[in-house]
LOPA-506544 format. One line per 5 residues: number of its first residue (from 1); their letters; for each residue y, z, x of N, C-alpha, C, O. Coordinates in steps of 0.1 Angstrom, whole numbers, plus 5000, padded with zeros to 4 digits. Layout:
# LOPA-506544
NUM	a	Y:Z:X:Y:Z:X:Y:Z:X:Y:Z:X ~ ...
***
This chain:
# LOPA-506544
1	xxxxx	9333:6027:4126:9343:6018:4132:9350:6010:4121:9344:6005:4112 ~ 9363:6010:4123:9367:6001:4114:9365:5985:4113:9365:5979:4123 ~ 9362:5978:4102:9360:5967:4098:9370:5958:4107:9382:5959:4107 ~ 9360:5947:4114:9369:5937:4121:9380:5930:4109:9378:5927:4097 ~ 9391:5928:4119:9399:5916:4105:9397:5905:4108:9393:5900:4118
6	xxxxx	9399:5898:4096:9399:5881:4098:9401:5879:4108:9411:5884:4113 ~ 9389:5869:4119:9393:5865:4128:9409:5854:4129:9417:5853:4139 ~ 9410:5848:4116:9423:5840:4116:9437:5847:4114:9448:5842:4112 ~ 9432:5860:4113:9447:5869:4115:9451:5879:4131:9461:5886:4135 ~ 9438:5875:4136:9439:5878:4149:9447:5871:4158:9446:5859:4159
11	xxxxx	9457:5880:4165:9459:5872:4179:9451:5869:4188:9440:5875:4188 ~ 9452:5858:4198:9447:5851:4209:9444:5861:4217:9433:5861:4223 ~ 9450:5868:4218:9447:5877:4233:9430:5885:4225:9419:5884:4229 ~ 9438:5892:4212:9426:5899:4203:9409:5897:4203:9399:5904:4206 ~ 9415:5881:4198:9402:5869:4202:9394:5874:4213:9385:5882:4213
16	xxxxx	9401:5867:4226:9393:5867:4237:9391:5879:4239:9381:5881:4245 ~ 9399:5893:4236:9392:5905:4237:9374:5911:4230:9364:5916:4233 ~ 9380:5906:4221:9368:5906:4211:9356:5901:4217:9345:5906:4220 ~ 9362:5886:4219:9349:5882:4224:9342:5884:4235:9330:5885:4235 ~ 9350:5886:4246:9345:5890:4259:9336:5904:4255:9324:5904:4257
21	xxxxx	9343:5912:4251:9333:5927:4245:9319:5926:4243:9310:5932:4248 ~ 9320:5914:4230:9306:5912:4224:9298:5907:4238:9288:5913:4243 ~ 9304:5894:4246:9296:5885:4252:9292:5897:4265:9283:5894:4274 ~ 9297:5910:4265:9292:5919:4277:9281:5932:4269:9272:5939:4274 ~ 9286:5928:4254:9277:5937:4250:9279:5955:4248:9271:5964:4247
26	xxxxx	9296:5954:4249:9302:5964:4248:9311:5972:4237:9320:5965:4232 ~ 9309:5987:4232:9310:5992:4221:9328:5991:4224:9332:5985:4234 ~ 9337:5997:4213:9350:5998:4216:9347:6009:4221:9349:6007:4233 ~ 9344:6021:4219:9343:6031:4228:9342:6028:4246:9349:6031:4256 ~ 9331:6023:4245:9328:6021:4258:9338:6011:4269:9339:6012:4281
31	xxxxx	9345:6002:4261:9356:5996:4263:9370:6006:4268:9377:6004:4278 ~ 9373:6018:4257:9379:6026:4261:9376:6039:4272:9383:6049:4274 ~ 9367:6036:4275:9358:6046:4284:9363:6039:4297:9369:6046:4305 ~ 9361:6026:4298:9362:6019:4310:9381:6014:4314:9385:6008:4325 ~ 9388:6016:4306:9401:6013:4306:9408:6026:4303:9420:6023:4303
36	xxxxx	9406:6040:4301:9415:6050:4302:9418:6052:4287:9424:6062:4284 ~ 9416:6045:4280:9423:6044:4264:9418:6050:4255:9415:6062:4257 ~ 9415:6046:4243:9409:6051:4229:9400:6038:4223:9400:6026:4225 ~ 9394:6043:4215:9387:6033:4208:9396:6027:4195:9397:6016:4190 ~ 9400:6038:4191:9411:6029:4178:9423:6025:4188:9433:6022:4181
41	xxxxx	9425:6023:4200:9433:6015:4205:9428:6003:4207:9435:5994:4204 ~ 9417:5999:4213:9410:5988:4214:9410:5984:4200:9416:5973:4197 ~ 9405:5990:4190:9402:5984:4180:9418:5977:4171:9418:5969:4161 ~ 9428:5982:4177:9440:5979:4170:9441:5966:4182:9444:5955:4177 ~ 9439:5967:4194:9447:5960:4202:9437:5945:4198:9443:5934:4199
46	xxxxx	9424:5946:4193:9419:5934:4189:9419:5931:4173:9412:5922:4169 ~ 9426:5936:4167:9430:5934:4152:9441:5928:4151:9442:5917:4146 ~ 9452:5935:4157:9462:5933:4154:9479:5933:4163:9489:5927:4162 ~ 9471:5945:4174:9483:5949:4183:9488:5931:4190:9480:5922:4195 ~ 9502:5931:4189:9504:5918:4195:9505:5917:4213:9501:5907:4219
51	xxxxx	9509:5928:4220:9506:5926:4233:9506:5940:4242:9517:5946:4243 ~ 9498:5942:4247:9495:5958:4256:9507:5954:4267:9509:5942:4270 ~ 9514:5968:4271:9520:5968:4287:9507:5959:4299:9495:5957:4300 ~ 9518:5957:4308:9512:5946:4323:9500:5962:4325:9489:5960:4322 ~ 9503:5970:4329:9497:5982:4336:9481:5981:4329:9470:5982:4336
56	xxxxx	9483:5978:4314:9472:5982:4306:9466:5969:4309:9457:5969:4317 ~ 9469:5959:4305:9461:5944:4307:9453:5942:4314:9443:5935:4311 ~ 9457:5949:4332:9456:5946:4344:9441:5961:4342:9432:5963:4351 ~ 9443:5965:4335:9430:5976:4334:9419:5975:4327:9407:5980:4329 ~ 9424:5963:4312:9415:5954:4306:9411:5949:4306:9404:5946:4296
61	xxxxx	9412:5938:4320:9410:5926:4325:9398:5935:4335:9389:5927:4336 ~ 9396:5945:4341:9391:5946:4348:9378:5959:4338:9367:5962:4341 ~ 9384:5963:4329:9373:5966:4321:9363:5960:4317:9353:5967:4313 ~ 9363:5945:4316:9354:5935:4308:9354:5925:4315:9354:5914:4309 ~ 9354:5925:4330:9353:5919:4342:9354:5909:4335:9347:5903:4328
66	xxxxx	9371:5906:4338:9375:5891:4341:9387:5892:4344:9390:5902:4351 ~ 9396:5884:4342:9406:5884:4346:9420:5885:4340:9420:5877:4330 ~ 9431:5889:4340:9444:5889:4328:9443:5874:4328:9443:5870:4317 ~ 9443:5864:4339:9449:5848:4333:9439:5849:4322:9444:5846:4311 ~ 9428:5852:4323:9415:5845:4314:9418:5848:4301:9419:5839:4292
71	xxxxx	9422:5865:4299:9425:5869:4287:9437:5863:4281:9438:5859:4270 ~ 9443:5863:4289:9460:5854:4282:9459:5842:4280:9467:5836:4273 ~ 9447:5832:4285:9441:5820:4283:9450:5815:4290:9451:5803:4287 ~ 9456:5818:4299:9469:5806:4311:9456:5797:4319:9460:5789:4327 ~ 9445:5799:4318:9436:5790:4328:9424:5779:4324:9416:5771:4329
76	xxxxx	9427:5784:4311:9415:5776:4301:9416:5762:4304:9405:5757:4303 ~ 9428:5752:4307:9429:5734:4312:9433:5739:4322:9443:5732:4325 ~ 9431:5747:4330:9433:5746:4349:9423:5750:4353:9415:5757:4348 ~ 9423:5743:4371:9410:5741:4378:9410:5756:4380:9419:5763:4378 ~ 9396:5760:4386:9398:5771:4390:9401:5772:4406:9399:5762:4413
81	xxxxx	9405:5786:4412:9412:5785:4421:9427:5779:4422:9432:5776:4433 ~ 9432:5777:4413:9449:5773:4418:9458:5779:4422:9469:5775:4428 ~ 9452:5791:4419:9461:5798:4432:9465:5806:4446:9457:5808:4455 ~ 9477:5811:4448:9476:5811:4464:9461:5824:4467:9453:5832:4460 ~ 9464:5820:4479:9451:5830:4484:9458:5840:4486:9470:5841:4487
86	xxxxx	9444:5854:4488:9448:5869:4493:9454:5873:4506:9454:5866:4516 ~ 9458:5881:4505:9465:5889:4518:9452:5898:4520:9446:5904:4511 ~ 9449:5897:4532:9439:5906:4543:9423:5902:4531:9419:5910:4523 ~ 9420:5894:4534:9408:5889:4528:9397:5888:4538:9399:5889:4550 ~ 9384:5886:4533:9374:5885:4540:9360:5879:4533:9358:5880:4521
91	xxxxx	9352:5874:4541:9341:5868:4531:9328:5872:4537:9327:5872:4549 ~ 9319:5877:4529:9304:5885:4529:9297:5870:4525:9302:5859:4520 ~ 9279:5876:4530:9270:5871:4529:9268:5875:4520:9270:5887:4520 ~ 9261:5867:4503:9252:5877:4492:9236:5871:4498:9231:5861:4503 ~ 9231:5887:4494:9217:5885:4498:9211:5879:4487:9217:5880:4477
96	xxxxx	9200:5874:4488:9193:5864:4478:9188:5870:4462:9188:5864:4451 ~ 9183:5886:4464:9184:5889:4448:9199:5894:4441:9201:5897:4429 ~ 9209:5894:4453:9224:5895:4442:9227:5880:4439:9230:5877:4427 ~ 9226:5869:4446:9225:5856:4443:9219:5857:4432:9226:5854:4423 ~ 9209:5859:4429:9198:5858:4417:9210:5864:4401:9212:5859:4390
101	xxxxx	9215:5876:4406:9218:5889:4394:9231:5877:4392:9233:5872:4381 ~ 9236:5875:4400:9249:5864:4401:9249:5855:4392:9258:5853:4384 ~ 9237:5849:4394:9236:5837:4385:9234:5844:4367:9239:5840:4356 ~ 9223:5854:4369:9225:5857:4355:9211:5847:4349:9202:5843:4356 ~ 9212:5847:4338:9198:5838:4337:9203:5831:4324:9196:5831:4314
106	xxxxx	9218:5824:4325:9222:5812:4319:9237:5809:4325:9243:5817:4333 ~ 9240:5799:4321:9258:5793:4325:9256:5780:4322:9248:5773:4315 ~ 9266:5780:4332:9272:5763:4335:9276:5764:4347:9285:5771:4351 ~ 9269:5754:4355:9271:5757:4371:9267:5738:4375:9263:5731:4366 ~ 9269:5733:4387:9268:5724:4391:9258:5717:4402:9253:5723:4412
111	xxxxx	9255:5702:4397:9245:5701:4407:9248:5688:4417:9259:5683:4416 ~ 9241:5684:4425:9248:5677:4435:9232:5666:4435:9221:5672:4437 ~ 9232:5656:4433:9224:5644:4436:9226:5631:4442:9238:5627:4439 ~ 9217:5620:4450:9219:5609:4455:9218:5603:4443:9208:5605:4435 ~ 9229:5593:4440:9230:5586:4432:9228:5569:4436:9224:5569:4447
116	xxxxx	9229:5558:4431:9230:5547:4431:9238:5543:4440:9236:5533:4447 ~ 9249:5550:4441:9267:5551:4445:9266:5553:4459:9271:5547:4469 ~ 9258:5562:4457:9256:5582:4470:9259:5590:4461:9256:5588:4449 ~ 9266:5603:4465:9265:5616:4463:9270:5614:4449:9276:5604:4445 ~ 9266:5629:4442:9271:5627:4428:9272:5638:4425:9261:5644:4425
121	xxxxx	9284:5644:4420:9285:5663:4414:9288:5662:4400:9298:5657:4395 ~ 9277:5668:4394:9284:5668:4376:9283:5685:4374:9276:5692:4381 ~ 9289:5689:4365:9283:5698:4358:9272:5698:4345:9272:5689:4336 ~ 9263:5709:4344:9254:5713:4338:9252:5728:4334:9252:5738:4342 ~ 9250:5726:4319:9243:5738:4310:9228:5742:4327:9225:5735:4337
126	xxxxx	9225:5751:4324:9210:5754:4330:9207:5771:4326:9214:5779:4318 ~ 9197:5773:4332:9190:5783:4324:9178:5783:4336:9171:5773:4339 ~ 9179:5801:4341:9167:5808:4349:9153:5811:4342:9150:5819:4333 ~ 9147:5803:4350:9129:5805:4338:9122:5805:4352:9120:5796:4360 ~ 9119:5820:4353:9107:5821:4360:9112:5820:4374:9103:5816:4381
131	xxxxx	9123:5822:4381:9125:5818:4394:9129:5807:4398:9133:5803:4409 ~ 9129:5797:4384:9135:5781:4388:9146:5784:4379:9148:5793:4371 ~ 9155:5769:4386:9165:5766:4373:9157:5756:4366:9147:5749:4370 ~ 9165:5756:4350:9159:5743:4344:9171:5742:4339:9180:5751:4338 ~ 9170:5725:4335:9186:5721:4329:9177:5703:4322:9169:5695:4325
136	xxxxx	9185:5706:4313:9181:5692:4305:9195:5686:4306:9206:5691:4307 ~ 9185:5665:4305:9198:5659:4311:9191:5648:4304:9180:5649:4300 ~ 9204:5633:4301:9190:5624:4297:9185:5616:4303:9187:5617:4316 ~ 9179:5608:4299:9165:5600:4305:9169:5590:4318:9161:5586:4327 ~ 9181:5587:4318:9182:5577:4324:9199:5586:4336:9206:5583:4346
141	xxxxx	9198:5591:4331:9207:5603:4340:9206:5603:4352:9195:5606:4355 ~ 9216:5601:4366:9212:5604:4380:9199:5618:4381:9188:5618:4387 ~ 9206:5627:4374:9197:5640:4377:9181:5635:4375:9172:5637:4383 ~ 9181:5631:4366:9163:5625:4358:9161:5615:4366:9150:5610:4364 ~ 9165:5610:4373:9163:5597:4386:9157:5609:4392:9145:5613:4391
146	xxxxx	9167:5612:4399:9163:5622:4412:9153:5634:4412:9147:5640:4421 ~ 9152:5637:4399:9136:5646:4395:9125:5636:4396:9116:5636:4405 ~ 9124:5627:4388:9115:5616:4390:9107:5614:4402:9095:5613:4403 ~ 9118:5614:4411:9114:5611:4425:9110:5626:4435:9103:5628:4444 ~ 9116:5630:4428:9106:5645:4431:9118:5650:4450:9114:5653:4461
151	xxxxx	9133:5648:4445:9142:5646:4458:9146:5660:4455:9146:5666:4444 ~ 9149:5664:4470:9157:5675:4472:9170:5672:4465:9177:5662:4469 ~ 9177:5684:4453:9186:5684:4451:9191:5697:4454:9185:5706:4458 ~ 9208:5697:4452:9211:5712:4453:9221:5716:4437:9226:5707:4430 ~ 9224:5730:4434:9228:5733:4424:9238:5745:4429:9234:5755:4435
156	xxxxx	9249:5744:4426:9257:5756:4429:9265:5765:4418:9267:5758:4408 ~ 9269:5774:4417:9276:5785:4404:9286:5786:4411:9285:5782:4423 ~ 9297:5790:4407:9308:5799:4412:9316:5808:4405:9316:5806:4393 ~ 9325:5818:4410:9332:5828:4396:9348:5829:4405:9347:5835:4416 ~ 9357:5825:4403:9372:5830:4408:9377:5839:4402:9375:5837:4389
161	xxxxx	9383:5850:4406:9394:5862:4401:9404:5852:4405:9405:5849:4417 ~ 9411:5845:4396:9423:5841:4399:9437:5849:4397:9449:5844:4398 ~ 9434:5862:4394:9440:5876:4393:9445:5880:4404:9456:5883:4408 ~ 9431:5880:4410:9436:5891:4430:9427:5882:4439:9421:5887:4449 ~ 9427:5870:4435:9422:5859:4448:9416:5858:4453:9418:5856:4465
166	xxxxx	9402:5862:4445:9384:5865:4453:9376:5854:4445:9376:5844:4438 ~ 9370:5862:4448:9353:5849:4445:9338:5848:4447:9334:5848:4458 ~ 9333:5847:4442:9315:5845:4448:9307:5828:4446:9309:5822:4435 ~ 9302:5824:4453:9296:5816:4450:9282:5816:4458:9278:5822:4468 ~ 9275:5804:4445:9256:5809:4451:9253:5794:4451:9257:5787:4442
171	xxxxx	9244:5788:4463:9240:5775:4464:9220:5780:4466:9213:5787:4473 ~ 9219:5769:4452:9204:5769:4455:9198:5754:4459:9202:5744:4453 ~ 9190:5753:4469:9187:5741:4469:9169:5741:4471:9162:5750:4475 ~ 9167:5724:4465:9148:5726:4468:9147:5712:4457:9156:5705:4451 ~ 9136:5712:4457:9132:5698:4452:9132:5699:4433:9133:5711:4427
176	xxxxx	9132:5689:4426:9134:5688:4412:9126:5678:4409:9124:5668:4416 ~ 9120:5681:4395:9109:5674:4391:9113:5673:4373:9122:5679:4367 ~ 9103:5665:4370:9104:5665:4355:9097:5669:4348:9085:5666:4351 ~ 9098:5679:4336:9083:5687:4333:9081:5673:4319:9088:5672:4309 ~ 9070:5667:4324:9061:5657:4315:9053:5660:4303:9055:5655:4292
181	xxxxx	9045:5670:4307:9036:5675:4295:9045:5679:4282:9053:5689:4284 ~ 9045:5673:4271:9054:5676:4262:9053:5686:4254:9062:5688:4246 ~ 9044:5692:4255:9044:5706:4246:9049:5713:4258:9057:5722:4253 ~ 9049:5714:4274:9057:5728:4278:9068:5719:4276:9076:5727:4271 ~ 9072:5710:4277:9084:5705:4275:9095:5710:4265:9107:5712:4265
186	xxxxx	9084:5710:4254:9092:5715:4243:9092:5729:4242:9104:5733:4243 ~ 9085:5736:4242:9086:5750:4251:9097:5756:4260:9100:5768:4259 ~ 9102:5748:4266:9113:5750:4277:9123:5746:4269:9130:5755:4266 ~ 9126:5733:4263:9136:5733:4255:9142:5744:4239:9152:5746:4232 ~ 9128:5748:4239:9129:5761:4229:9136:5771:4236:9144:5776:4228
191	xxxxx	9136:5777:4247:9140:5786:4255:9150:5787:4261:9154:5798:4265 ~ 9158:5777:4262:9173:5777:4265:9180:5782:4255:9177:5781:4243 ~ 9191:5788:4262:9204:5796:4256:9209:5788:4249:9210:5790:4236 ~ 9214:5777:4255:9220:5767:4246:9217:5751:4253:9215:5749:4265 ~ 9219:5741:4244:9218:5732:4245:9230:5723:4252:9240:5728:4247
196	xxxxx	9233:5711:4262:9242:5708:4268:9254:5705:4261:9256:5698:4251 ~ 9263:5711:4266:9275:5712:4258:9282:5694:4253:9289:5692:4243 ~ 9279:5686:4263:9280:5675:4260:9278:5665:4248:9285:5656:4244 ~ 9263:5673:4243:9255:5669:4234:9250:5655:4236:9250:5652:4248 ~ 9246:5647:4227:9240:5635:4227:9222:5634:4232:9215:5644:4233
201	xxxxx	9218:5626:4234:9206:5623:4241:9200:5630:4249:9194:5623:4256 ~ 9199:5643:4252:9199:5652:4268:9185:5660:4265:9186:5673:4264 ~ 9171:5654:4264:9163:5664:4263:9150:5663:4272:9140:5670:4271 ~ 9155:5651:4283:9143:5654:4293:9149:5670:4304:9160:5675:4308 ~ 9139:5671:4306:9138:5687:4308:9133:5688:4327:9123:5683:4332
206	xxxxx	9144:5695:4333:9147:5692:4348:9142:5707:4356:9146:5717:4350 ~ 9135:5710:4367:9129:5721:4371:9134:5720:4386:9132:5711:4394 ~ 9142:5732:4387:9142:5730:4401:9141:5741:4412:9150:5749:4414 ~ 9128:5739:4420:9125:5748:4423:9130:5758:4442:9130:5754:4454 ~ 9133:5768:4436:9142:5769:4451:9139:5769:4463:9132:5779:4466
211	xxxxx	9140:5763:4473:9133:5771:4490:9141:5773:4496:9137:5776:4507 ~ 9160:5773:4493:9171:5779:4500:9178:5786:4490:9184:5780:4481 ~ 9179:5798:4492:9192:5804:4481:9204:5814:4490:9204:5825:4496 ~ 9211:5805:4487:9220:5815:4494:9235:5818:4487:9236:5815:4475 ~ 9246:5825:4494:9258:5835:4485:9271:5835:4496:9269:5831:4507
216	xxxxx	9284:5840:4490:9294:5841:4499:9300:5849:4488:9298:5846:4476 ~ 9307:5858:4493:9319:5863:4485:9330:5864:4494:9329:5869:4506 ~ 9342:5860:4488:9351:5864:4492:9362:5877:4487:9367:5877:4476 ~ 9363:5886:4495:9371:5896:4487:9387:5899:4496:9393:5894:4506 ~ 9391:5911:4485:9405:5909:4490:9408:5926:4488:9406:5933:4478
221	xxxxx	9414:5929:4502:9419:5948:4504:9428:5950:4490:9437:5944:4484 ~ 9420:5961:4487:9427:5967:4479:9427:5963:4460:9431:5969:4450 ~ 9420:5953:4462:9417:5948:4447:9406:5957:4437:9401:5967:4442 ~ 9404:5954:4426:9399:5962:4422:9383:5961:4422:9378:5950:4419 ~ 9372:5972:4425:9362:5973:4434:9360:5968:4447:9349:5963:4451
226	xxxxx	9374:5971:4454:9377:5964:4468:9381:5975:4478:9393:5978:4477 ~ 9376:5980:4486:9380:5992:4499:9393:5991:4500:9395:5979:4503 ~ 9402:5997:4500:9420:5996:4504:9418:5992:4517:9429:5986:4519 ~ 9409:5991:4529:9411:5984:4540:9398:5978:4543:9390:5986:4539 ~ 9392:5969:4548:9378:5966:4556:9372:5972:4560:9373:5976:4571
231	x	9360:5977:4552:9348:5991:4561:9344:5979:4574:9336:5982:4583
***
């Protein structure tokens, strides 16, 4: 394979091609296996090529499961979902081990706790260990309140195609605790993917264990891995 180039002589699109690849763990071949192409096409279009036809994008975006906004970066400071919804849509139940595959066993996904206030949604780094989530937060944090107290919280993920106007989302909910013993403590904090993106003070260590898991997708006729009409 030819030698990547400077990443600083790469285009943006290149970039996020590149990186999406690695982050799925995919060869250029296999990239062009899944898009109709070549591998010294991939490998040009992430060197150097300045922009593929709409036809091809729309086949690369769906090669390296995401989306053309994502790869063009048009959504990187926008919320997700901004835009209009699908024509002839519909929404499924996910059963509890695609909820599981869904989540993956890292992100950034959100949690929902009683606060001082009431309700309170932040987001959070977290990480699947063993059937729980764990997520470190700091000491004095609503979340570290509400483990303390040993309260039912809930944690939700979500993924938008803001492409062809679908979606999945997974809600876990069950009680949250703080893991005390400081050696598994440290242990758990060894084991995370990464550390809160936030940074600062965030190393009490949050367990939360499930007794509801549930899923929704919404899909849209005709999109891609989508039936042209409703089975």
């Amino acid at each position: 394979m030819t030698p990547v180039t400077d990443p600083r002589h790469m285009s943006d699109l290149g970039r996020r091609v590149a990186a999406r690849r690695t982050e799925l763990g995919l060869s250029a071949e296999e990239v062009a296996a899944r898009t109709g192409s070549t591998p010294g096409y991939i490998e040009r279009l992430e060197e150097q090529l300045p922009m593929p036809g709409t036809a091809f994008l729309v086949r690369l975006a769906n090669g390296l499961e995401t989306t053309v906004q994502d790869l063009m970066g048009y959504v990187s400071d926008l919320p997700a979902g901004s835009g209009r919804s699908g024509v002839h849509t519909w929404m499924d139940e996910v059963d509890e081990a695609e909820c599981w595959a869904l989540l993956s066993d890292h992100g950034v996904g959100r949690v929902a706790v009683t606060g001082r206030d009431g309700p309170e949604i932040f987001p959070v780094n977290y990480q699947v260990v063993n059937g729980k989530i764990l997520m470190l937060t700091a000491a004095d944090a609503p979340l570290a309140r509400a483990a303390e107290a040993g309260e039912t919280i809930a944690f939700e993920e979500d993924c938008a195609d803001q492409a062809f106007s679908q979606g999945w989302s997974v809600l876990v909910g069950g009680p949250a605790r703080t893991v005390q013993d400081r050696a598994a403590a440290e242990e758990f904090r060894r084991s995370v993917h990464s550390t809160p993106w936030a940074g600062g003070d965030r190393d009490t260590v949050v367990l939360l264990t499930p007794r509801r898991v549930t899923g929704r997708r919404v899909l849209v006729e005709g999109a891609p891995g989508v039936p042209a009409s409703r089975p």
